[in-house]
PDB file of N, H, CA, C and O in Angstrom:
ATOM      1  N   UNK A   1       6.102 -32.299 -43.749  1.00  0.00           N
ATOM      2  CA  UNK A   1       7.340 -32.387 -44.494  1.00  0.00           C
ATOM      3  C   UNK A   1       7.805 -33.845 -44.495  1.00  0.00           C
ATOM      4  O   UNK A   1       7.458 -34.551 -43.548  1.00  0.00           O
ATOM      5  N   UNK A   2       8.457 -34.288 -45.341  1.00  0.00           N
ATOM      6  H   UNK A   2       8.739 -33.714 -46.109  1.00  0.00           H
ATOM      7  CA  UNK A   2       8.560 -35.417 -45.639  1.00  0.00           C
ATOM      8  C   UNK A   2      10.169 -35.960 -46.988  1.00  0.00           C
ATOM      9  O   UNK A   2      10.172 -36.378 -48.146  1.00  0.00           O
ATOM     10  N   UNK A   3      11.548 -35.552 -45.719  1.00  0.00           N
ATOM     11  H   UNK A   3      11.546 -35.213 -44.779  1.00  0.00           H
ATOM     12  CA  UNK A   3      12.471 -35.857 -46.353  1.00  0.00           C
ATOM     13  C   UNK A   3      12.956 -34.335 -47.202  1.00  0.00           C
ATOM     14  O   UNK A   3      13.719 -33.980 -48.101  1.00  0.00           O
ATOM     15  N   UNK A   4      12.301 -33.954 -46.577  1.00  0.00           N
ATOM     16  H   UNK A   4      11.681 -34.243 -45.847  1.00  0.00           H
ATOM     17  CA  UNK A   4      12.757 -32.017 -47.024  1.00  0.00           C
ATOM     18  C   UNK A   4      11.449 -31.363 -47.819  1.00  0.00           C
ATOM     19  O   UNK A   4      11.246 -30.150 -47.872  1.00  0.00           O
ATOM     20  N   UNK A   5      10.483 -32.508 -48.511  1.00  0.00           N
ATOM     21  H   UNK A   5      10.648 -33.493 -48.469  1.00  0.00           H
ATOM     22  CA  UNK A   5       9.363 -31.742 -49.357  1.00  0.00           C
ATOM     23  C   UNK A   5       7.995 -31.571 -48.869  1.00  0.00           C
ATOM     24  O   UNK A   5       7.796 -32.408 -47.989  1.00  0.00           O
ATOM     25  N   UNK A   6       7.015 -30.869 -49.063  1.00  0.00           N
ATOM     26  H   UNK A   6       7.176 -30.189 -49.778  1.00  0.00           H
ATOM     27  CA  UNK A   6       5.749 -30.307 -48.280  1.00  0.00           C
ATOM     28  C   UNK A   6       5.335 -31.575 -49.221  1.00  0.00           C
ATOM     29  O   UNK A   6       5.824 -31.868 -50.312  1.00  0.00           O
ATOM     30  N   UNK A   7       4.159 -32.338 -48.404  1.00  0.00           N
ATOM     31  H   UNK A   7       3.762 -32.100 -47.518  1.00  0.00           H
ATOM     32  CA  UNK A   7       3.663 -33.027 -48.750  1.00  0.00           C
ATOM     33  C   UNK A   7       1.851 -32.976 -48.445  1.00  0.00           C
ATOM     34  O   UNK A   7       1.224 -32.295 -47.634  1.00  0.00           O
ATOM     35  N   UNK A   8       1.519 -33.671 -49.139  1.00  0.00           N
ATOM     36  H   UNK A   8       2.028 -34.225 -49.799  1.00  0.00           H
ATOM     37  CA  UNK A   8      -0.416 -33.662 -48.407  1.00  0.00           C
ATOM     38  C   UNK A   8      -0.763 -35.207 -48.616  1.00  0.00           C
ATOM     39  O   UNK A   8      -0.077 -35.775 -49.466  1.00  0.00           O
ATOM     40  N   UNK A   9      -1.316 -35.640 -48.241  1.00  0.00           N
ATOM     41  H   UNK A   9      -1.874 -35.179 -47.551  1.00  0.00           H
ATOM     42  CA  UNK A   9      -2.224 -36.813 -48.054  1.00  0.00           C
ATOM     43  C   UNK A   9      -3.493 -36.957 -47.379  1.00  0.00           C
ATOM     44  O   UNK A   9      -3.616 -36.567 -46.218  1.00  0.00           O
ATOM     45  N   UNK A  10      -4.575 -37.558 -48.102  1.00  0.00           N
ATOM     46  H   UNK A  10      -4.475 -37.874 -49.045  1.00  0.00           H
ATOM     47  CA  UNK A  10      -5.601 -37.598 -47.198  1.00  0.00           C
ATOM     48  C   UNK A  10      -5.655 -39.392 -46.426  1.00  0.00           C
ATOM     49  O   UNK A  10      -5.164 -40.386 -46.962  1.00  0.00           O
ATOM     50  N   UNK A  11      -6.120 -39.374 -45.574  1.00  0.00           N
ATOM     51  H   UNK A  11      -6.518 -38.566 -45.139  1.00  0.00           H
ATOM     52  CA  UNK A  11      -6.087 -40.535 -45.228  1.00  0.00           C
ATOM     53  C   UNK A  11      -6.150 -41.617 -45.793  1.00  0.00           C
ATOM     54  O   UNK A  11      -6.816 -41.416 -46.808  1.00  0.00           O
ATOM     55  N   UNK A  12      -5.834 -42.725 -45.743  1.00  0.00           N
ATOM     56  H   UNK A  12      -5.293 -42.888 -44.918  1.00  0.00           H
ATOM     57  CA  UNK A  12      -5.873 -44.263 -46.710  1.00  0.00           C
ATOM     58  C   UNK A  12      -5.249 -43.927 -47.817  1.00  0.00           C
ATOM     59  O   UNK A  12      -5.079 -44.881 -48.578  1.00  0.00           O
ATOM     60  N   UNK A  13      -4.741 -42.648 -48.278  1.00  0.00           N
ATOM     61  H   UNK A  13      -4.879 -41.873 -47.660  1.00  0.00           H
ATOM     62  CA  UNK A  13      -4.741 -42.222 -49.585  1.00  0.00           C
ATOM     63  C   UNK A  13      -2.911 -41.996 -49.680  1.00  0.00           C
ATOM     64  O   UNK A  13      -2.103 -41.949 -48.753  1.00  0.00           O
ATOM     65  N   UNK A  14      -2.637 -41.865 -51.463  1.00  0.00           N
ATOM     66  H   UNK A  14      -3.293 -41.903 -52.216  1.00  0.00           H
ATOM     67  CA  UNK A  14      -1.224 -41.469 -51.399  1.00  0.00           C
ATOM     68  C   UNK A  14      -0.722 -40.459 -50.777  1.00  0.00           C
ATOM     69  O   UNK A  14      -1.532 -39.721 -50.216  1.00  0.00           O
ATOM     70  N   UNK A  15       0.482 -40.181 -50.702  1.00  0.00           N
ATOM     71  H   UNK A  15       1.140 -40.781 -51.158  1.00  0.00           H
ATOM     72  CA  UNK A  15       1.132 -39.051 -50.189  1.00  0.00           C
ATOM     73  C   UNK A  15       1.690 -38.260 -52.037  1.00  0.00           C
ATOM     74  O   UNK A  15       2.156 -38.864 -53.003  1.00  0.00           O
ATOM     75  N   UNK A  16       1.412 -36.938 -51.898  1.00  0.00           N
ATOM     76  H   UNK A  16       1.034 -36.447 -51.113  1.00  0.00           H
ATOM     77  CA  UNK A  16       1.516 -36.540 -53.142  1.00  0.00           C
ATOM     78  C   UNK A  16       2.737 -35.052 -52.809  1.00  0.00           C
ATOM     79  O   UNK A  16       2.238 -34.259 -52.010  1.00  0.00           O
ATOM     80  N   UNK A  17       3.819 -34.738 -53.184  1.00  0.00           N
ATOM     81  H   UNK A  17       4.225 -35.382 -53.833  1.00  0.00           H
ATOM     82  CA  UNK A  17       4.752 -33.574 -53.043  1.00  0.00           C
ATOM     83  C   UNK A  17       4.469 -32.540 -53.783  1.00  0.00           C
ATOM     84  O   UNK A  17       4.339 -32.511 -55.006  1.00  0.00           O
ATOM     85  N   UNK A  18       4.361 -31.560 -52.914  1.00  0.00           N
ATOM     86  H   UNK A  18       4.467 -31.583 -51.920  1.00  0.00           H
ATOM     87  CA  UNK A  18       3.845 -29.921 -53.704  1.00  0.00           C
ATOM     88  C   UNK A  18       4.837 -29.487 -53.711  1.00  0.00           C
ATOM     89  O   UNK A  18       5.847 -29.760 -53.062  1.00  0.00           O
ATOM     90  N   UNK A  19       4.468 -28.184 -55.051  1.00  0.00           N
ATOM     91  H   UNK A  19       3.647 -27.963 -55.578  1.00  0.00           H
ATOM     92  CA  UNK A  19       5.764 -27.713 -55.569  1.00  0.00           C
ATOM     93  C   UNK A  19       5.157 -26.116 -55.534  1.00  0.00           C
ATOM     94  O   UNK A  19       4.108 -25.553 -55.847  1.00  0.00           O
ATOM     95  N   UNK A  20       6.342 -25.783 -55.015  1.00  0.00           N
ATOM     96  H   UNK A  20       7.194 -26.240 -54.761  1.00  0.00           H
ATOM     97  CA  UNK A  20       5.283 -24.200 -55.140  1.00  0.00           C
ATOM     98  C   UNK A  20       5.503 -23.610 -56.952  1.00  0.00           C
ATOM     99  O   UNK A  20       6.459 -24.045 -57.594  1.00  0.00           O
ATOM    100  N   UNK A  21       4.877 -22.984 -57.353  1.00  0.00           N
ATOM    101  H   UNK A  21       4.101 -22.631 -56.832  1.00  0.00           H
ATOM    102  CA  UNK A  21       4.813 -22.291 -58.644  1.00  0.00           C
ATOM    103  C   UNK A  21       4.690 -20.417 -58.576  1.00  0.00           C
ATOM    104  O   UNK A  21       5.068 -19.653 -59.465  1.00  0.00           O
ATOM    105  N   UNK A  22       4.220 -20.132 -57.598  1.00  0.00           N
ATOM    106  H   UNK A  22       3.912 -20.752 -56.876  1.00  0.00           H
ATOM    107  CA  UNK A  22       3.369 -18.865 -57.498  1.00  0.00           C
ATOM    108  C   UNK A  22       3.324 -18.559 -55.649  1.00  0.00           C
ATOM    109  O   UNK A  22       3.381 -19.570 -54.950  1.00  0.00           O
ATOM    110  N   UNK A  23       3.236 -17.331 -55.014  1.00  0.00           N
ATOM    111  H   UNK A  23       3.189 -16.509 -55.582  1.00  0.00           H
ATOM    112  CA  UNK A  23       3.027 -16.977 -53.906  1.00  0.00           C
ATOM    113  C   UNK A  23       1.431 -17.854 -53.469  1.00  0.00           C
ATOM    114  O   UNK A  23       0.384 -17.460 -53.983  1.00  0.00           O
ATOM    115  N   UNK A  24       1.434 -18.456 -52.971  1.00  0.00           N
ATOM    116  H   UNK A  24       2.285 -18.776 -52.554  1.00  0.00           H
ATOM    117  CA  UNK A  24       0.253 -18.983 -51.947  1.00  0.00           C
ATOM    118  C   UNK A  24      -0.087 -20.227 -53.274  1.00  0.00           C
ATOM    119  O   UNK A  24      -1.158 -20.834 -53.267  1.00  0.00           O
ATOM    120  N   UNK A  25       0.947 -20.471 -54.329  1.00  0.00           N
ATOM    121  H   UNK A  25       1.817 -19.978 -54.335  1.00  0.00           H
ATOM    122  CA  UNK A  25       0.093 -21.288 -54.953  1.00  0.00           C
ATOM    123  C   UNK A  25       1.005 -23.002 -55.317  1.00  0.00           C
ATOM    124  O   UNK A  25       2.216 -23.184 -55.439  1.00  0.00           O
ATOM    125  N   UNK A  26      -0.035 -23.936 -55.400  1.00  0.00           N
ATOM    126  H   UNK A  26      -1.019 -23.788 -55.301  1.00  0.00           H
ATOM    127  CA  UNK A  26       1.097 -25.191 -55.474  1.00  0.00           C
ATOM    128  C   UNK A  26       0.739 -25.877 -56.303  1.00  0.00           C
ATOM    129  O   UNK A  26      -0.263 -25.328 -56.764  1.00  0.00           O
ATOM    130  N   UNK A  27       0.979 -27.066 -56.988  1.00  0.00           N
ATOM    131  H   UNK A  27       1.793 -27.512 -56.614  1.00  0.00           H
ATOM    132  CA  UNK A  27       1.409 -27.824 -57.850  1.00  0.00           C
ATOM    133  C   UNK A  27       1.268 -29.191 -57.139  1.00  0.00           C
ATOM    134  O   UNK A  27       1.908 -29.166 -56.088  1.00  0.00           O
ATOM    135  N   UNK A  28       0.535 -30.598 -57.390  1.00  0.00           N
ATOM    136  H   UNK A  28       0.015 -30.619 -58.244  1.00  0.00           H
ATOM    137  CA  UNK A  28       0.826 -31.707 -56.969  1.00  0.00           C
ATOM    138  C   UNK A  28       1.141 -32.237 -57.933  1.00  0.00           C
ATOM    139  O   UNK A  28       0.567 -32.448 -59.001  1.00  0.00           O
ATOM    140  N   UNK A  29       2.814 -32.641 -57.261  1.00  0.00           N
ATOM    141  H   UNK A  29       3.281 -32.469 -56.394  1.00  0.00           H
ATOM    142  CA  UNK A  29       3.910 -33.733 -58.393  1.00  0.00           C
ATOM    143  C   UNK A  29       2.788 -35.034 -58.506  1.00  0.00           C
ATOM    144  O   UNK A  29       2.223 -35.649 -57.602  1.00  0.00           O
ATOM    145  N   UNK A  30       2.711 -35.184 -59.923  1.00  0.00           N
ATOM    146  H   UNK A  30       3.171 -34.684 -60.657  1.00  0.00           H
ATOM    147  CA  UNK A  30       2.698 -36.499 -60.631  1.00  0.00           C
ATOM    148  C   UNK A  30       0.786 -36.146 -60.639  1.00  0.00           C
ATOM    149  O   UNK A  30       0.082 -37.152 -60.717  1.00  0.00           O
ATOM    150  N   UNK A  31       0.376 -35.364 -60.594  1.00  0.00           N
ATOM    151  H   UNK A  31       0.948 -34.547 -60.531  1.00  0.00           H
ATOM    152  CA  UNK A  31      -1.136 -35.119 -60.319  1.00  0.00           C
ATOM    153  C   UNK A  31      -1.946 -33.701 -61.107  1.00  0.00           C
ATOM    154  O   UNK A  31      -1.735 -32.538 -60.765  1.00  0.00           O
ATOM    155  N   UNK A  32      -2.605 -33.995 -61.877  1.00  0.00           N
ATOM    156  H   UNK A  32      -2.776 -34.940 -62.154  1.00  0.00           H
ATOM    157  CA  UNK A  32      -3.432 -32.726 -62.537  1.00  0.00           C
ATOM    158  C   UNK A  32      -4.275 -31.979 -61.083  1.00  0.00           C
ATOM    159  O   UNK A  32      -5.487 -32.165 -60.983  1.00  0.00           O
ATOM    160  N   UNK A  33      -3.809 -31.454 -60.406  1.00  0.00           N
ATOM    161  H   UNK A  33      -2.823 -31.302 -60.488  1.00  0.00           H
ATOM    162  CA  UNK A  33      -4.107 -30.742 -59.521  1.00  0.00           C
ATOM    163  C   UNK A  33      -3.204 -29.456 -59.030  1.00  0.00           C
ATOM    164  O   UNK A  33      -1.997 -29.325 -59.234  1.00  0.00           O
ATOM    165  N   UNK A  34      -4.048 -28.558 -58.352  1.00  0.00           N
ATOM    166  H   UNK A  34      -5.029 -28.664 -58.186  1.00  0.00           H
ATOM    167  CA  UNK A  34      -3.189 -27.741 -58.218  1.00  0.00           C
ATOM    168  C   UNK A  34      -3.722 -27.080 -56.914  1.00  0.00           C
ATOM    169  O   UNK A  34      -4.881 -27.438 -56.703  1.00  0.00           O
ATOM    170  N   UNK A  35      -3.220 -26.201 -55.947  1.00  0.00           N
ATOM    171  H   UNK A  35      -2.279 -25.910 -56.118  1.00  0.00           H
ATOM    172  CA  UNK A  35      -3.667 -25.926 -54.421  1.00  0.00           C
ATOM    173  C   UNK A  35      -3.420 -24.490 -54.735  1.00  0.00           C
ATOM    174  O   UNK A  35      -2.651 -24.040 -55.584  1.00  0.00           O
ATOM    175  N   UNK A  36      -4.316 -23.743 -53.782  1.00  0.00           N
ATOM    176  H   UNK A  36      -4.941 -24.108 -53.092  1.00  0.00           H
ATOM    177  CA  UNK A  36      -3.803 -22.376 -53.448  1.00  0.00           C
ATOM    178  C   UNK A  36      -4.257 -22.065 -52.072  1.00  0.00           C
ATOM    179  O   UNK A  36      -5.390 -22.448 -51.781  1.00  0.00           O
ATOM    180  N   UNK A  37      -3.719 -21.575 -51.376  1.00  0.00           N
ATOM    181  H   UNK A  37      -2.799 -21.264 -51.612  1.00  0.00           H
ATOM    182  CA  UNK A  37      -3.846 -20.981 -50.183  1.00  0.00           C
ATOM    183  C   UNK A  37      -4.597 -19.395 -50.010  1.00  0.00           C
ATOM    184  O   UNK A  37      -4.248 -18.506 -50.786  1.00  0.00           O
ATOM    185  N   UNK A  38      -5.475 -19.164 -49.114  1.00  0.00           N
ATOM    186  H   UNK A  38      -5.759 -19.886 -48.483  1.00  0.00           H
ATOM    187  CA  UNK A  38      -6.489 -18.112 -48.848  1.00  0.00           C
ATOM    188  C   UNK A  38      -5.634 -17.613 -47.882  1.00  0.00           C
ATOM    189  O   UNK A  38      -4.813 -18.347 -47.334  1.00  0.00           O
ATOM    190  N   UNK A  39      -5.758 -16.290 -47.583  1.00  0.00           N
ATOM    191  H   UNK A  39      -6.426 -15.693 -48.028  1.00  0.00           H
ATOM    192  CA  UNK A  39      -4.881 -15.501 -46.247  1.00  0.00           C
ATOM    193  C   UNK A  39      -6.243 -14.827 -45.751  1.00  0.00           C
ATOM    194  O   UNK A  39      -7.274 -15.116 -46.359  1.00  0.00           O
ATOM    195  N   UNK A  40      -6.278 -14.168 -44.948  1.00  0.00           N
ATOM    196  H   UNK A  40      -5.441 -13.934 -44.454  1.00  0.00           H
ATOM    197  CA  UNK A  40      -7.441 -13.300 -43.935  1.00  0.00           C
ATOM    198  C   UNK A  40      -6.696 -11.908 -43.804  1.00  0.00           C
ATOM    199  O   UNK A  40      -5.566 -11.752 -44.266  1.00  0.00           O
ATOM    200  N   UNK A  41      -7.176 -11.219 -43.353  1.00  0.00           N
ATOM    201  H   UNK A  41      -8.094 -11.346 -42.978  1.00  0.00           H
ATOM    202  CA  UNK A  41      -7.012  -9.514 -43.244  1.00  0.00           C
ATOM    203  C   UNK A  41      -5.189  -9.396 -42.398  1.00  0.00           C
ATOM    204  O   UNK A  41      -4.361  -8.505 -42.586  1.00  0.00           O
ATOM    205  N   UNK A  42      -5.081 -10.443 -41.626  1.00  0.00           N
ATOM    206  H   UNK A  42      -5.754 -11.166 -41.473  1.00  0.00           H
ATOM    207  CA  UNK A  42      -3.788 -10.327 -40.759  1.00  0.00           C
ATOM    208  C   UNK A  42      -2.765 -10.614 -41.523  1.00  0.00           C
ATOM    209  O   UNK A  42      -1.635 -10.148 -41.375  1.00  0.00           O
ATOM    210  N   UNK A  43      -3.360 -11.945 -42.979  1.00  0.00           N
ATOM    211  H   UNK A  43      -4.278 -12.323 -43.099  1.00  0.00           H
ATOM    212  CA  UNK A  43      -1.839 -12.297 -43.453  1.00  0.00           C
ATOM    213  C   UNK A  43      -1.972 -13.902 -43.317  1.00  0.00           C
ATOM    214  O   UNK A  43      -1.343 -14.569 -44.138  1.00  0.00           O
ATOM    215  N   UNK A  44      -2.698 -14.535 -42.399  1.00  0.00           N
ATOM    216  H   UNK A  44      -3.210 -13.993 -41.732  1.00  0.00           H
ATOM    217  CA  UNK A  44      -2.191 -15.703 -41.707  1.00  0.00           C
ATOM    218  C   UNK A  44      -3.178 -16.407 -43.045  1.00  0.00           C
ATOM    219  O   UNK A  44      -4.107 -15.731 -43.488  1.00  0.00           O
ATOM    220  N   UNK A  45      -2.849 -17.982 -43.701  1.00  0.00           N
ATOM    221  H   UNK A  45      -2.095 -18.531 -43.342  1.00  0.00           H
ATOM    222  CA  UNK A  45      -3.287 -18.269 -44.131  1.00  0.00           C
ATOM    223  C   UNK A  45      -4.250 -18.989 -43.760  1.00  0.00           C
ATOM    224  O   UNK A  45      -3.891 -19.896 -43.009  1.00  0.00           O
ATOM    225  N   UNK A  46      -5.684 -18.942 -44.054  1.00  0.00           N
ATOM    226  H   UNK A  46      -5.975 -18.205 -44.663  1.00  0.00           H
ATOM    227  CA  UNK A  46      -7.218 -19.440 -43.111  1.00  0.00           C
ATOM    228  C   UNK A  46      -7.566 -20.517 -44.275  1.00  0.00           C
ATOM    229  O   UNK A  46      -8.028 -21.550 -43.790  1.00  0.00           O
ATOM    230  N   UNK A  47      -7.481 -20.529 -45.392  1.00  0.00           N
ATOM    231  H   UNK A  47      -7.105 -19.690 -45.785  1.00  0.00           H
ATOM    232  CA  UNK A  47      -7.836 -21.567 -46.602  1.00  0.00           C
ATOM    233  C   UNK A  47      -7.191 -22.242 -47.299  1.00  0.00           C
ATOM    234  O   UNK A  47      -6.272 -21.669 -47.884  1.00  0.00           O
ATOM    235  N   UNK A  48      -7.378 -23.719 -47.540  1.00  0.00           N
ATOM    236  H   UNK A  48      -8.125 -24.185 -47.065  1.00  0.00           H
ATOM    237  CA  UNK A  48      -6.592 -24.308 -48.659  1.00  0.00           C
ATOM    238  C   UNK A  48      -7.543 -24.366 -49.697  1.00  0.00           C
ATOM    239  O   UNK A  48      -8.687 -24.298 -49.248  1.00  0.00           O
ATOM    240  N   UNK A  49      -7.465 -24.501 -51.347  1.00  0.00           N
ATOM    241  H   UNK A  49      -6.536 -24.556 -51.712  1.00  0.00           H
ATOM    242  CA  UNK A  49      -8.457 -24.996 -51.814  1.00  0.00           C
ATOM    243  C   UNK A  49      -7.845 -25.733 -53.062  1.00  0.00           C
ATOM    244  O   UNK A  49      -6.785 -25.335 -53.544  1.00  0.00           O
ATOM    245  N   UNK A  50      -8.443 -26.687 -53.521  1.00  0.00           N
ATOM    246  H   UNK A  50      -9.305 -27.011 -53.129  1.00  0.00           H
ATOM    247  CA  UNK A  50      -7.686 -27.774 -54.750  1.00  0.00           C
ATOM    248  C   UNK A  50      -8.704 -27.589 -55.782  1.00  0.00           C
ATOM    249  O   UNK A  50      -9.865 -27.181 -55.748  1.00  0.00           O
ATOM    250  N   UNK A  51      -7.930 -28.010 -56.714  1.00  0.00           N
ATOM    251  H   UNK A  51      -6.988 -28.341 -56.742  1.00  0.00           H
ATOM    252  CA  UNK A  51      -8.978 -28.024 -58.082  1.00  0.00           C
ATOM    253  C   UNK A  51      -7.741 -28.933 -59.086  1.00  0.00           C
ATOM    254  O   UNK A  51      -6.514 -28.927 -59.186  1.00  0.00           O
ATOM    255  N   UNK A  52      -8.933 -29.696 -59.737  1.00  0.00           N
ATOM    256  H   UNK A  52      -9.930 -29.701 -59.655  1.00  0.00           H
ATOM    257  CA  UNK A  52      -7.909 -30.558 -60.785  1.00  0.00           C
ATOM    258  C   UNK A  52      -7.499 -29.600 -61.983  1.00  0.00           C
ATOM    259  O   UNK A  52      -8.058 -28.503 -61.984  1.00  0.00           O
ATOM    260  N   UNK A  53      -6.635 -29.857 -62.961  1.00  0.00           N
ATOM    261  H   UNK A  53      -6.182 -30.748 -62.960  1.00  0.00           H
ATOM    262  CA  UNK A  53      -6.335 -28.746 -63.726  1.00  0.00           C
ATOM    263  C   UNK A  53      -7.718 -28.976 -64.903  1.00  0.00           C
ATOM    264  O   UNK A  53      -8.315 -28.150 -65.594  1.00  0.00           O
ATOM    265  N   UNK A  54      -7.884 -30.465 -64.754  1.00  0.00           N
ATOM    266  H   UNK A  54      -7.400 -31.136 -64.193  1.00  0.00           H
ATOM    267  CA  UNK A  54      -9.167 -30.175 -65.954  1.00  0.00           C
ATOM    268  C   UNK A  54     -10.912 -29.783 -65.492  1.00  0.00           C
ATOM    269  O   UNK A  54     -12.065 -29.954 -65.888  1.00  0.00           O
ATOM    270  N   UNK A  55     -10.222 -29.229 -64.516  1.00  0.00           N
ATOM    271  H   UNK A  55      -9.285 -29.090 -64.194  1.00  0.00           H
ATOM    272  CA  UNK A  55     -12.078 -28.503 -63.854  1.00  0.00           C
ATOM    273  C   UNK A  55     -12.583 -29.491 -63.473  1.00  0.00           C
ATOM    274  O   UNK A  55     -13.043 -29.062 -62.414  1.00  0.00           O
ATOM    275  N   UNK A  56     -13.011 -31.026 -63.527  1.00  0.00           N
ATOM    276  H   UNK A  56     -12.638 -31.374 -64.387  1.00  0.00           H
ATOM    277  CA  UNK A  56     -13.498 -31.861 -63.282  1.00  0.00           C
ATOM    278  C   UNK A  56     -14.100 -31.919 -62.268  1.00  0.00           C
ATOM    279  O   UNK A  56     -15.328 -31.992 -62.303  1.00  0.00           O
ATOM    280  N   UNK A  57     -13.290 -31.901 -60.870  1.00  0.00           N
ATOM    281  H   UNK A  57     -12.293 -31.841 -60.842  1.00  0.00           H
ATOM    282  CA  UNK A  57     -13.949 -31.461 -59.082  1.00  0.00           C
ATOM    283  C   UNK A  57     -12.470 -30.917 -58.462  1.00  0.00           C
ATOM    284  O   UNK A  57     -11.263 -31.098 -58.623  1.00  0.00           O
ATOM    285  N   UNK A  58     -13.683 -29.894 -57.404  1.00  0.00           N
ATOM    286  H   UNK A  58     -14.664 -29.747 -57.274  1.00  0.00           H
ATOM    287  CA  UNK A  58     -13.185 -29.013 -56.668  1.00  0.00           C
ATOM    288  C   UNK A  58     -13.208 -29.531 -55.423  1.00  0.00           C
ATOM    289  O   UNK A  58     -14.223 -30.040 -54.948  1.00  0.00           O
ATOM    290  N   UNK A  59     -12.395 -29.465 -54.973  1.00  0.00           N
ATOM    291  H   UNK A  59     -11.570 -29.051 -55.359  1.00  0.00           H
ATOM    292  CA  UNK A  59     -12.596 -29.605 -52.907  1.00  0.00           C
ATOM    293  C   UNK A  59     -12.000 -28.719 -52.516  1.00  0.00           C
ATOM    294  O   UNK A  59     -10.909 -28.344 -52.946  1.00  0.00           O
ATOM    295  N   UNK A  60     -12.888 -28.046 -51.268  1.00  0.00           N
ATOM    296  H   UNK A  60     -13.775 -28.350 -50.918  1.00  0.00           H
ATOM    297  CA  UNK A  60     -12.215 -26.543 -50.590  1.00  0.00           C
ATOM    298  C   UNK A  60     -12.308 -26.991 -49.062  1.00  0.00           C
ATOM    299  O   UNK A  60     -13.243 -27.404 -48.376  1.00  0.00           O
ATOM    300  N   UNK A  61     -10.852 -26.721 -48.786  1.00  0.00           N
ATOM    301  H   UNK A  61     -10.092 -26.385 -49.343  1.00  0.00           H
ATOM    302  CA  UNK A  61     -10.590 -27.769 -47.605  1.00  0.00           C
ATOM    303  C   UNK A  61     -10.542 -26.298 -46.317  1.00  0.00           C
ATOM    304  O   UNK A  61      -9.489 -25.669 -46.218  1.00  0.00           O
ATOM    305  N   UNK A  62     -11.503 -25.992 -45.624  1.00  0.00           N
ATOM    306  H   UNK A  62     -12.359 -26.502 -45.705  1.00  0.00           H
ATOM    307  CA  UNK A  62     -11.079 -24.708 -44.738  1.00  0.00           C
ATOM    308  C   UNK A  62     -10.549 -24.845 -43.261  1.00  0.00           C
ATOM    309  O   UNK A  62     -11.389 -25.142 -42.411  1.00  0.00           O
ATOM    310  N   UNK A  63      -9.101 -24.641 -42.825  1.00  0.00           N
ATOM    311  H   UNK A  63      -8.419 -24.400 -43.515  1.00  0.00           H
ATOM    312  CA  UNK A  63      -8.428 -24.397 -41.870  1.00  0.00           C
ATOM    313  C   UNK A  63      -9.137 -23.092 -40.919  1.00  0.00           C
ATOM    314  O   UNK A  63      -9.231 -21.948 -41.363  1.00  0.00           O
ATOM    315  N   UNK A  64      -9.681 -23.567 -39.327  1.00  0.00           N
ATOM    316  H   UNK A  64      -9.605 -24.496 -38.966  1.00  0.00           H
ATOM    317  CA  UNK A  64     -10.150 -22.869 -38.950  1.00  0.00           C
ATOM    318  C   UNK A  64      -9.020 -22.618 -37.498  1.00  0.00           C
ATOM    319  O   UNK A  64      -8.458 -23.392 -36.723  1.00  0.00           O
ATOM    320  N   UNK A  65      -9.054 -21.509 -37.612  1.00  0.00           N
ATOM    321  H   UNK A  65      -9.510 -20.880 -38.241  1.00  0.00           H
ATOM    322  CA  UNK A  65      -8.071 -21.811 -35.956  1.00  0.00           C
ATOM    323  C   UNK A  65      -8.394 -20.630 -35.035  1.00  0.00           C
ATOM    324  O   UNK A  65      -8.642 -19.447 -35.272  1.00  0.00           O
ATOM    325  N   UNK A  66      -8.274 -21.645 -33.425  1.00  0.00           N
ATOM    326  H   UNK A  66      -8.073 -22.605 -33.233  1.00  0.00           H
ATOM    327  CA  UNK A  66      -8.912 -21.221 -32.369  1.00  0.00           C
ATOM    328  C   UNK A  66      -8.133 -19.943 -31.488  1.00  0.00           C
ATOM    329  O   UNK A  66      -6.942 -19.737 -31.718  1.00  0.00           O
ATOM    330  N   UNK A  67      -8.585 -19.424 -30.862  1.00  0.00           N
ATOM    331  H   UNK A  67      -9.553 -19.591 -30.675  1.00  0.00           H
ATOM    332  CA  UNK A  67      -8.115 -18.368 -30.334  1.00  0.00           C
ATOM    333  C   UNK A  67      -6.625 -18.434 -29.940  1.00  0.00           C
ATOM    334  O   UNK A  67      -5.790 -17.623 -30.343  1.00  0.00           O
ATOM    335  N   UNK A  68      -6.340 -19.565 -29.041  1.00  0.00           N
ATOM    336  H   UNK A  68      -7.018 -20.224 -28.714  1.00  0.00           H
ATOM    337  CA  UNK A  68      -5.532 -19.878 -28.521  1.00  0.00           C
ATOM    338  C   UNK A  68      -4.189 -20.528 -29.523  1.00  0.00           C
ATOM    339  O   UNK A  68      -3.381 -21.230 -28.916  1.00  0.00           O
ATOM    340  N   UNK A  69      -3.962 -20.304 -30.985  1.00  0.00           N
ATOM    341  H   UNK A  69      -4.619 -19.734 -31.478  1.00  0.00           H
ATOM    342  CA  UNK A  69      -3.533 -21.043 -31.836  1.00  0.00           C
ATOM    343  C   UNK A  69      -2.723 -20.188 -32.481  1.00  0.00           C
ATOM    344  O   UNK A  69      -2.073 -20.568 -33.454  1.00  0.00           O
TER     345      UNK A  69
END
């Protein structure tokens, strides 16, 4: 969070503010991209995945978490 808004950045890289649009789904301000979140059988969300809006490239970023988490 960043001044009240969910934000993402990858390293060296900008910081870009998501907007939600949809349940599990987001929007990057100022960016043809868009995120959605994966859930697992419990609910808990286990996946992020991005895609530009013009199909161009995909990156599927997977959140793994440990027992203890």
């Amino acid at each position: 969070m960043d001044q009240g808004n969910l934000t993402y950045q990858k390293k060296g890289g900008p910081k870009w503010i998501l907007r939600p649009y949809a349940k599990d789904k987001l929007l990057f301000d100022n960016a043809s991209t868009i995120g959605e979140m994966g859930r697992n059988a419990e609910g808990n969300i286990s996946r992020f995945a991005m895609q530009t809006l013009t199909g161009m490239a995909k990156n599927v970023i997977i959140r793994i978490r440990g027992n203890n988490q």
